[in-house]
C-alpha positions as CSV (number, residue, x, y, z in Angstrom):
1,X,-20.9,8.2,14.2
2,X,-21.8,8.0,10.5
3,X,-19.3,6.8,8.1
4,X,-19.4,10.5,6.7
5,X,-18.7,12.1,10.1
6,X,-15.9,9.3,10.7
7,X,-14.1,9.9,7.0
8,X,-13.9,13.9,8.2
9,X,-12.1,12.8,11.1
10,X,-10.0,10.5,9.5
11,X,-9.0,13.4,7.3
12,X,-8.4,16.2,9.9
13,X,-6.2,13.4,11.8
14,X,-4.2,13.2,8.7
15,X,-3.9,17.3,7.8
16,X,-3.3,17.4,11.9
17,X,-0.3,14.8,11.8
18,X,0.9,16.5,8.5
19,X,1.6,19.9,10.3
20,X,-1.2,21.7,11.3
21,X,-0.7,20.6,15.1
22,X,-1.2,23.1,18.0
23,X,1.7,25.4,18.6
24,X,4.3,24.4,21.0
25,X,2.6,20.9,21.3
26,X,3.0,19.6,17.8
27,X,1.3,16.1,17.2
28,X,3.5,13.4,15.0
29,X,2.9,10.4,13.9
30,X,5.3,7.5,15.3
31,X,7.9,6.2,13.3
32,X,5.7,3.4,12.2
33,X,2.6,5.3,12.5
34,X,0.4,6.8,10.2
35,X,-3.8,6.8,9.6
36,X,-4.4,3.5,6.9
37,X,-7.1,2.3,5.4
38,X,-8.8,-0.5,7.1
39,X,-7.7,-3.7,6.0
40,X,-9.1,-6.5,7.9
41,X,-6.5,-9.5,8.0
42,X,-8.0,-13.0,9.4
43,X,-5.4,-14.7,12.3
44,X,-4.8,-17.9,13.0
45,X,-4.1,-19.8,16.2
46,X,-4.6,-17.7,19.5
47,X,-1.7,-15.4,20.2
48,X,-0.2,-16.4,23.6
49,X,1.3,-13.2,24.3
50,X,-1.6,-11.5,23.7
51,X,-3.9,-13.3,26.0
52,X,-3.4,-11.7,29.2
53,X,-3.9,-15.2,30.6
54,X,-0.4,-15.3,32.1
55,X,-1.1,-12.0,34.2
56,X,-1.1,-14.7,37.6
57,X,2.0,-16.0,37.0
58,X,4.6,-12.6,37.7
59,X,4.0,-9.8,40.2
60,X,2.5,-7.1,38.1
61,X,3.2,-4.3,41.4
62,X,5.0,-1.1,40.4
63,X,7.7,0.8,42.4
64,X,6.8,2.6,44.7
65,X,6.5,6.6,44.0
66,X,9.0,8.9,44.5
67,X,8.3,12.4,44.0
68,X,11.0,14.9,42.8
69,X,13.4,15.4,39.9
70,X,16.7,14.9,41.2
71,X,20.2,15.6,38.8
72,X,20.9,13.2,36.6
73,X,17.4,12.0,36.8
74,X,15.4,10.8,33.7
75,X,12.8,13.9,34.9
76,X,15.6,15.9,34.7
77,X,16.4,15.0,31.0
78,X,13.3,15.5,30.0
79,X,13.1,19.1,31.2
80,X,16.4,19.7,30.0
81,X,14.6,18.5,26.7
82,X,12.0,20.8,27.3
83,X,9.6,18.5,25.9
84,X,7.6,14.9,27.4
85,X,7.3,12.8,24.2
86,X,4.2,10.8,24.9
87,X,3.0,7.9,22.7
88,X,-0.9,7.9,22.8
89,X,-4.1,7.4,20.6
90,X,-6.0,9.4,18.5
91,X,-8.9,6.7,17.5
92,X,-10.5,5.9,20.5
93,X,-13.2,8.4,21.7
94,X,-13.4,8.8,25.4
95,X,-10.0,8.2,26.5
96,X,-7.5,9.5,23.5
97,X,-9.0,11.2,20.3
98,X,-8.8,14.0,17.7
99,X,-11.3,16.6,18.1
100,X,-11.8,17.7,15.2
101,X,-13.5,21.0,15.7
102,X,-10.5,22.3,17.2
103,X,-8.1,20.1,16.2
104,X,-7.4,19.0,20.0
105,X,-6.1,15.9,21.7
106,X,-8.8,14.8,24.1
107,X,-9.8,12.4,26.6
108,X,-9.3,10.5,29.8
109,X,-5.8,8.9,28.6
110,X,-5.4,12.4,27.0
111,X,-5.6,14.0,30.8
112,X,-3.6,11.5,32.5
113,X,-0.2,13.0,30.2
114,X,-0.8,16.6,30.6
115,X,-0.9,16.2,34.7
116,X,2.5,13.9,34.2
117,X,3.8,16.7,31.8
118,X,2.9,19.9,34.7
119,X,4.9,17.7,37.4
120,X,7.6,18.2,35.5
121,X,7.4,21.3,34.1
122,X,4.4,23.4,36.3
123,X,2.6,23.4,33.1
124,X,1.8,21.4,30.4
125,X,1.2,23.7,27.3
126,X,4.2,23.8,25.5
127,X,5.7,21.1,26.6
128,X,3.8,17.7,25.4
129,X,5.4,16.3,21.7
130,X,2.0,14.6,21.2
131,X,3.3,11.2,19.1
132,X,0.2,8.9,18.2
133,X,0.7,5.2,17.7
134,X,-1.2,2.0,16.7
135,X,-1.3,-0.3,19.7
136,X,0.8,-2.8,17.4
137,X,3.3,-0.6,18.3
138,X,3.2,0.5,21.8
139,X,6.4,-1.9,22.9
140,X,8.5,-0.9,20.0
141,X,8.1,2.7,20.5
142,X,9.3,2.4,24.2
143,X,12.1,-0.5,23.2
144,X,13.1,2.3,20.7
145,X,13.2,5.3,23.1
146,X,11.4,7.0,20.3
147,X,8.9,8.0,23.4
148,X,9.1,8.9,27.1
149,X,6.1,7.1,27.9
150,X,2.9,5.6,26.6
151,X,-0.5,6.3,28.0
152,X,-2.6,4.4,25.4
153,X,-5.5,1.8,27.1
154,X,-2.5,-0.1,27.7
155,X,-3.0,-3.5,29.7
156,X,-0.2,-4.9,32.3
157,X,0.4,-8.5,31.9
158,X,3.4,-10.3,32.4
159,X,4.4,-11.1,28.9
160,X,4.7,-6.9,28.3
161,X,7.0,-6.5,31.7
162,X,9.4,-8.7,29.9
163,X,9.9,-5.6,27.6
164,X,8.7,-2.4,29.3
165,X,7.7,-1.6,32.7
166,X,4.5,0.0,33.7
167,X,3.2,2.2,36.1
168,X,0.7,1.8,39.4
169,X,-2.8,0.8,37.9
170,X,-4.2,4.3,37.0
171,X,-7.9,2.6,35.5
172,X,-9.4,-1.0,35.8
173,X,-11.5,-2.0,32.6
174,X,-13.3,-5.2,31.4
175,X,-13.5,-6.8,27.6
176,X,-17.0,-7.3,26.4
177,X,-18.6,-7.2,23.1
178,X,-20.4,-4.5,20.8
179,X,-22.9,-5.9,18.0
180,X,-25.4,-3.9,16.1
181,X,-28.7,-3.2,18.1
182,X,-31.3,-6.3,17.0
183,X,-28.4,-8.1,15.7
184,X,-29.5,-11.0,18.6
185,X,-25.8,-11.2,19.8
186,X,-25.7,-10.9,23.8
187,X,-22.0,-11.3,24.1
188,X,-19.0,-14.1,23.1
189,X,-20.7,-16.8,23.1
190,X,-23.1,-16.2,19.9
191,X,-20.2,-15.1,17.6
192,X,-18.9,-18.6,16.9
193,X,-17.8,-18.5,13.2
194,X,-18.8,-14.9,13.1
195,X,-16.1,-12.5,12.4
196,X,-15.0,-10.5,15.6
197,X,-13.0,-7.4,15.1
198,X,-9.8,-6.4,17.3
199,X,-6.4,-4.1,17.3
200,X,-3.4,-6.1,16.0
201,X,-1.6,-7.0,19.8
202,X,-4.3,-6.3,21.9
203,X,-5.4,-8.5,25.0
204,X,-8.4,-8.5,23.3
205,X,-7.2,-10.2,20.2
206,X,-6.2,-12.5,22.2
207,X,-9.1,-13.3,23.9
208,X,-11.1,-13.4,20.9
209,X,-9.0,-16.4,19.9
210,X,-8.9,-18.3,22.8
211,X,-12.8,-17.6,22.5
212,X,-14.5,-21.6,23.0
213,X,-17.2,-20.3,20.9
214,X,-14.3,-19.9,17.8
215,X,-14.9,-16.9,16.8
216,X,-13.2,-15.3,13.7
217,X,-10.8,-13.1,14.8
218,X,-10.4,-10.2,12.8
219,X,-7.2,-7.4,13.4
220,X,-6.8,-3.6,12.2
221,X,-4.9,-1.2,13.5
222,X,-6.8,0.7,15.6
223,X,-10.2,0.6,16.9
224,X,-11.8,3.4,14.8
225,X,-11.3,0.6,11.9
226,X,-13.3,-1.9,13.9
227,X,-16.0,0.4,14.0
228,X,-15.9,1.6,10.2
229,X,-16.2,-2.1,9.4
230,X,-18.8,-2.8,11.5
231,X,-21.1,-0.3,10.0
232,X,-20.1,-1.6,6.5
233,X,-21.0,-4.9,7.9
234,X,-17.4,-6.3,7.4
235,X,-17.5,-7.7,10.6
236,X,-19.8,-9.0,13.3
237,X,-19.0,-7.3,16.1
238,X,-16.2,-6.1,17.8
239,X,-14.9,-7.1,21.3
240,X,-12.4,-5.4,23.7
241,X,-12.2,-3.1,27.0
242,X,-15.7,-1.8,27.8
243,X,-15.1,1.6,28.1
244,X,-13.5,1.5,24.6
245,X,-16.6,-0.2,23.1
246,X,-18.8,2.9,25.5
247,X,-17.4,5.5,23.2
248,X,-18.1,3.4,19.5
249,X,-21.9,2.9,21.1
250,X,-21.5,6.7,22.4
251,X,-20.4,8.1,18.5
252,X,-22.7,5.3,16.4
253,X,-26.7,4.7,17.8
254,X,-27.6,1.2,15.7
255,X,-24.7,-0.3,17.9
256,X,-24.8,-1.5,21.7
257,X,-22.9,-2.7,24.5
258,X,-23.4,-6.5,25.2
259,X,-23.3,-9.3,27.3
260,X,-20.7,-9.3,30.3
261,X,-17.2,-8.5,31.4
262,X,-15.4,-11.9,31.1
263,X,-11.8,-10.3,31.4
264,X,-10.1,-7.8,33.8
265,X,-7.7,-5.1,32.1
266,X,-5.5,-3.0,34.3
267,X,-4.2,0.2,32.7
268,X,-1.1,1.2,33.3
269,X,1.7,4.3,31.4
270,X,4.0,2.2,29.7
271,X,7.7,3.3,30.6
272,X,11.2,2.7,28.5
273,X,12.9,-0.7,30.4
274,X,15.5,0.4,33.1
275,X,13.7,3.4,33.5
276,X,12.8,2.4,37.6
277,X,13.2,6.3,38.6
278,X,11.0,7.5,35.7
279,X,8.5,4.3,36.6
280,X,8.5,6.1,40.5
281,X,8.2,9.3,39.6
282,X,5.2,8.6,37.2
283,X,3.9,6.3,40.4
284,X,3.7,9.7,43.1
285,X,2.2,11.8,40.1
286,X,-0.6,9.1,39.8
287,X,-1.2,9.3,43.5
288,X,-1.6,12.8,43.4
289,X,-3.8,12.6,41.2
290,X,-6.2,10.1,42.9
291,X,-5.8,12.2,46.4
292,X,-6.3,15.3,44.7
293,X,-9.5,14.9,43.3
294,X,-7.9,15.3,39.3
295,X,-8.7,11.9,38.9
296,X,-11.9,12.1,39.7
297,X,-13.1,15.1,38.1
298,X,-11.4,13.4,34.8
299,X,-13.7,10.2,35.1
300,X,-16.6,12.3,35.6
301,X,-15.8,14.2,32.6
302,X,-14.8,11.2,29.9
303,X,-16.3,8.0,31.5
304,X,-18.9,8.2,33.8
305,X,-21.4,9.6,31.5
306,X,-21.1,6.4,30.0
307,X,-20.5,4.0,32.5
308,X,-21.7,5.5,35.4
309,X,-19.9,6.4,38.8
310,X,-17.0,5.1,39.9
311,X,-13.7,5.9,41.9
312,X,-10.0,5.6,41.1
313,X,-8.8,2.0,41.7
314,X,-6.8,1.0,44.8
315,X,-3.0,0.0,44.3
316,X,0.0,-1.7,46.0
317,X,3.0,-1.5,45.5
318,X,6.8,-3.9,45.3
């Protein structure tokens, strides 16, 4: 994408956030949340929380589904409500980003809410309140109640289920590294010293610091500020979840893909703490759509022109 394309976007987010959202399914910013200028902001020592490393050390199983909105239910508040409040992205092209020739929410994340928003309604237009959040923020919002759930590229790991629980894996990804095409970097271990761009507490942030290679870590907001500094040559490259990196490559040409996966990142919909008959519920409405074929046709759509075939991941369950 060139830095021209990328500023309209940036400016139909902000119109889009301001009011101009679709009807019945208005778009806000979090509470925290707005579009910022990039800022890069150098970090120190390696962020244990953010490392994903302790991922072995808890069982990261959901609950097993249970379809159904019984009284009294947290599914049943929520229609009462008449409205899912959903925490997701509007940066990160290919799974949650603003379209801006029709000023639409779109993507594989995207998808995954309006299928959680028909279970409990029969439809989903009309009743999604669209809130879009940094990942620096993706905790706070559920600690907060401020959202029902957040579907956001967001990574299970133990350190997270102390203060939200997660859904069944719903998409398996992989951190890797984009650099600018005939930039001679194949992947982490030729950015020591360089400066490696990330989202402020992302797995990949800290990955990037727990890098042997010592690479500079480098931490914005959201991804689409990776990318801007990147083509103003800021930074280095930029390393996280591959299908993430698939969509900058995907928007910008002079960039590429490198070098392999050297983590595993399991997606799951963040859920309020406490919440287990929400966290079930979400769990059957993901198995639907893996038997159903939604799944599926939603990959195909977003992902696989991109990253090639693949199926829904296999789960288990407490």
């Amino acid at each position: 994408m060139s830095r021209t394309r990328l500023a309209t976007v940036l400016v139909a987010v902000v119109l889009l956030v301001a009011g101009c959202g679709n009807a019945g399914s208005p778009i806000d910013p979090a509470p925290v949340g707005a579009v910022q200028v990039p800022t890069p902001a150098n970090v120190g020592g390696a962020d244990k929380t953010n490392t994903g490393a302790d991922s072995a050390n808890c069982d990261t199983r959901s609950l097993a589904p249970s379809p159904g909105i019984p009284p009294g239910s947290t599914m049943a508040a929520i229609r009462q409500r008449g409205r899912l409040i959903a925490g997701v992205d509007q940066t990160t092209y290919l799974f949650g980003f603003l379209n801006p020739a029709n000023g639409q929410l779109e993507g594989f994340d995207i998808e995954m809410v309006k299928q959680l928003a028909s279970a409990i309604f029969g439809s989903w237009e009309g009743h999604v309140q669209w809130t879009t959040i940094p990942s620096s923020q993706r905790e706070n919002v559920l600690r907060t109640h401020a959202v029902d759930l957040v579907v956001r590229t967001y990574s299970i790991n133990c350190t997270r289920l102390k203060d939200v629980d997660f859904s069944a894996t719903y998409y398996v990804a992989g951190q890797r590294v984009l650099a600018p095409r005939n930039s001679g970097i194949t992947g982490l271990s030729d950015l020591g010293g360089k400066k490696v761009c990330a989202t402020r507490s992302s797995t990949s942030l800290g990955a990037i610091q727990a890098a042997p290679s010592k690479p500079v870590p480098v931490s914005v907001d959201n991804w689409s500020d990776c990318l801007v500094l990147l083509q103003q040559g800021q930074v280095d490259a930029i390393s996280t979840d591959d299908v993430i990196l698939a969509g900058m490559a995907k928007q910008d040409p002079n960039v590429a893909v490198v070098g392999e996966r050297f983590t595993q990142e399991n997606y799951g919909i963040g859920i309020p703490k406490g919440q287990q008959d929400m966290v079930r519920f979400v769990n059957s409405v993901l198995e639907n759509v893996r038997n159903n074929g939604a799944w599926q046709r939603n990959y195909n759509t977003w992902i696989a022109p991109m990253l090639g075939p693949a199926g829904p991941p296999s789960v288990s369950y407490q």
